[in-house]
N, C-alpha and C positions, 0 to 999 in steps of 0.2 A: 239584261236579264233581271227582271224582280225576283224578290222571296217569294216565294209559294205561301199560298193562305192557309190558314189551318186547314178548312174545309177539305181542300184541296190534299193536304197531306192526310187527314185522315180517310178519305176515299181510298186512297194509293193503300194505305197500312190495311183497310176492307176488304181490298181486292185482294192482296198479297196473303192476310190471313185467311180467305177463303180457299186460296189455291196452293196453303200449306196443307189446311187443313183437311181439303180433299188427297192432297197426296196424301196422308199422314192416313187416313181411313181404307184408300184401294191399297194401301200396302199392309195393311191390318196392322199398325204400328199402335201399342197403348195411347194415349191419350198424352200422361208424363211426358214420353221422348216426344212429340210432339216442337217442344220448345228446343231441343237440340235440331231438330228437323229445320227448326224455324230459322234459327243460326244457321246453319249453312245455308240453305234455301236464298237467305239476306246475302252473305257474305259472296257466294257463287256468284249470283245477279248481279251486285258490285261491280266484280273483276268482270265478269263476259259482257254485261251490258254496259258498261262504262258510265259506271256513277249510279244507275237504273234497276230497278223491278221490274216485273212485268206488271205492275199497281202503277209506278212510277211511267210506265211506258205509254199508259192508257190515257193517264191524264197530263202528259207531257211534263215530266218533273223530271230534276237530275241533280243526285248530291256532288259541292263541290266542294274542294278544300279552300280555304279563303286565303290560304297563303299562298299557293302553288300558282305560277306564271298562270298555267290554263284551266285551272279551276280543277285538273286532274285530283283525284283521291291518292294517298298512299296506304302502303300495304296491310300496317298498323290501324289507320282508321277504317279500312275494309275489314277488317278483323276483330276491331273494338266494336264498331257501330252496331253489328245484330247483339251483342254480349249485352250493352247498353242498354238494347229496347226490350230483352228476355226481364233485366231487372228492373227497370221503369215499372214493365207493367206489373213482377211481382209488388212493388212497393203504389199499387193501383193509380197506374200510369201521371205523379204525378210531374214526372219530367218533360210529359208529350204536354202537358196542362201549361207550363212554363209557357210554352209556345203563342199559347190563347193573350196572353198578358201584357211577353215581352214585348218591346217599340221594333225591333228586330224580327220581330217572328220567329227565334230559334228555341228549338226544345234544347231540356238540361243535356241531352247527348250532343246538339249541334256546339254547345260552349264548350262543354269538356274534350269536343274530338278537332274543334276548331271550322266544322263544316257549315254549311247552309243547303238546302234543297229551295233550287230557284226552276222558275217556269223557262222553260226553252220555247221558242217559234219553232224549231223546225229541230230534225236529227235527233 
């Protein structure tokens, strides 16, 4: 499995904000909670889709833990990881920017939670 390209990751984070941010409007929710919205929405998709978004799902991506035997997340970085990207982008995302630069291709949240989001063939 390779790293995922940026390009790649930011499609997934368009999709995935698109399809917050339509829930976030048919449920008449302020614009503010929005980003709490955003957080579970992330963290949910995590646990049910294993590793996945439905952004992640479109473009065949999947976060993994880079220490775990199968590349499994644990519960802690399904939990840290949307908290991570709510403050990225208030600090105008320049953690996801990290990603464009590093030889690794991981944003400031993939170093700090120990993950990588690689491209899957299949599943």
């Amino acid at each position: 499995m390779r790293t995922a390209r940026f390009r790649e990751r930011l499609f997934a984070f368009l999709v995935d904000t698109a399809l917050v941010g339509v829930i976030g409007h048919l449920l008449g929710l302020p614009i503010l909670v929005w980003a709490a919205l955003g957080i579970v929405y992330i963290a949910v998709s995590l646990l049910v889709l294993r590793g996945r978004t439905p952004g992640k799902v479109l473009l065949r991506l999947r976060v993994v833990g880079q220490r775990s035997e199968r590349g499994g997340l644990r519960l802690w970085q399904v939990v840290l990881r949307p908290i991570l990207y709510v403050l990225e982008l208030a600090l105008l995302c320049g953690g996801f920017l990290v990603a464009l630069v590093a030889r690794d291709r991981l944003a400031l949240h993939d170093m700090l939670l120990d993950t990588r989001v690689v491209k899957v063939t299949r599943g």
